[in-house]
C-alpha positions in Angstrom: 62.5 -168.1 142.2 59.8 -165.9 144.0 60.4 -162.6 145.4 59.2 -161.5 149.0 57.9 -158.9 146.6 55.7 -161.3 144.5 54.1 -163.1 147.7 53.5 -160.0 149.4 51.3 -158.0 146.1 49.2 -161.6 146.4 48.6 -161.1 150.2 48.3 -157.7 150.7 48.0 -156.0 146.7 44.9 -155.0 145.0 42.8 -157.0 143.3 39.0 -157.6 141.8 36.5 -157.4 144.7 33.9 -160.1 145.1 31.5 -160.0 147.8 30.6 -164.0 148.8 27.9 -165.1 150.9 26.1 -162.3 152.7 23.6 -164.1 154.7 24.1 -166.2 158.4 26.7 -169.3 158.6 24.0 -171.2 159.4 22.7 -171.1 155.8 25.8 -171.3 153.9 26.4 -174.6 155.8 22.8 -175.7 154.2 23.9 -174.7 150.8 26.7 -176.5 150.9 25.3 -179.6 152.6 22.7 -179.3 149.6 25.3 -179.1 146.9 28.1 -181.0 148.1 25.8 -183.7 150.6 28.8 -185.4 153.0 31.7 -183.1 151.6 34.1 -181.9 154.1 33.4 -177.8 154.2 35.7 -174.8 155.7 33.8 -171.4 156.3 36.6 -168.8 155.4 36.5 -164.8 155.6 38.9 -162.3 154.0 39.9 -164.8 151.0 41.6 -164.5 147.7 40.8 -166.5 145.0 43.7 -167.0 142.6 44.1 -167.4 139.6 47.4 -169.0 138.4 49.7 -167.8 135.6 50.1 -170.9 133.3 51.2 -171.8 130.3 48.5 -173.6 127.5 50.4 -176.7 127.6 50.0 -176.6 132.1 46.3 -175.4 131.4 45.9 -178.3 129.1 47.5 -180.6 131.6 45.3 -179.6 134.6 41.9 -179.4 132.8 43.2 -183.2 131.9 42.9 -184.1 135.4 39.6 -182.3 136.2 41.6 -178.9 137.6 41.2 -175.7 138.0 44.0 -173.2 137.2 43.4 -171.7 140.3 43.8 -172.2 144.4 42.2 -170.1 147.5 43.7 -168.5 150.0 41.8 -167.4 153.1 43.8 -165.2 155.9 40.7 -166.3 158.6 38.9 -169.9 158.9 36.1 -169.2 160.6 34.9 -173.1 160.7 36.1 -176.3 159.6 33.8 -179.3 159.6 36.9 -181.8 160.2 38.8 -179.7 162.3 42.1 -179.9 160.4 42.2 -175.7 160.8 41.7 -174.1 163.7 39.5 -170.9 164.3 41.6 -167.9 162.9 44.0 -170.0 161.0 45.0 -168.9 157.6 44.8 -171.6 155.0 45.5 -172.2 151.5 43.8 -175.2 149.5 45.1 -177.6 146.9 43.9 -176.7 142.8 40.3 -176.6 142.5 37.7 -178.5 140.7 34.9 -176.0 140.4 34.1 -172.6 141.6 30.8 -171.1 142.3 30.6 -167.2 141.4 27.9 -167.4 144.3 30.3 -168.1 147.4 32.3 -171.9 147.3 35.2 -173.0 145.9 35.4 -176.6 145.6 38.7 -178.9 145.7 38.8 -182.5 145.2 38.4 -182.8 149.3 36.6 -179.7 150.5 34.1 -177.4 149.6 35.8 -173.2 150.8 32.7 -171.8 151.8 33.3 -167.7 150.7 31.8 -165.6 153.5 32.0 -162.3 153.2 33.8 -160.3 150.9 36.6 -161.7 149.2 39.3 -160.5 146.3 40.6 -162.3 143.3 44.0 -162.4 141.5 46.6 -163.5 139.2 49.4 -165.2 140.6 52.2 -167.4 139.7 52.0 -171.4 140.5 55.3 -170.5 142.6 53.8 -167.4 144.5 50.6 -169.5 145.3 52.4 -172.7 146.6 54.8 -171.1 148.4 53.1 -170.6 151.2 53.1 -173.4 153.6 51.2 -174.1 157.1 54.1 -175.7 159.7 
């Protein structure tokens, strides 16, 4: 069961700063348009990259399926190139399939496009999922 306690150290706690894209929108878009050519992208500010608490037979199972152990979660969308999140929206993505140290974070349907300054922590899968849009 997850505590109100768990959820809120993963929201509001420390964690390792990371500083994402520093440059314009405009040319993260291009580097991700260059990387990921026809991937649906989300800009997102003020984000947390997580990265889940599993045990080595879980890690074994997602690495089997091409996944990261880990998930983003961004308190601001800035932009999302299929409009599923709206400007200010919080949003949480599925497990990833790569990560670049540089400023995305790729899932198996969009590419999280880190601008600005982000953090990044250790969390349960329970803490991480719990959170729900609707």
């Amino acid at each position: 069961m997850v505590t109100l306690e768990e959820i809120a150290r993963l929201l509001y706690g420390a964690g390792e700063e990371m500083p994402g894209w520093q440059d314009t929108q405009d040319e993260l878009i291009e580097l991700s348009a260059k990387a990921f050519p026809g991937k649906a992208f989300c800009i997102v500010r003020q984000w947390i990259l997580i990265d889940l608490t599993v045990n080595p037979d879980e890690k074994e199972k997602l690495t089997g399926l091409g996944l990261l152990p880990a998930t983003l979660f961004a308190h601001e969308v800035v932009l999302d190139s299929r409009n599923r999140f709206q400007p200010s929206m919080w949003v949480r993505s599925n497990f990833g399939v790569s990560f670049s140290e540089a400023c995305m974070f790729e899932t198996k349907s969009t590419v999280y496009l880190l601008w600005g300054a982000g953090l990044r922590k250790e969390a349960s899968v329970g803490a991480a999922f719990s959170m729900k849009a609707g």
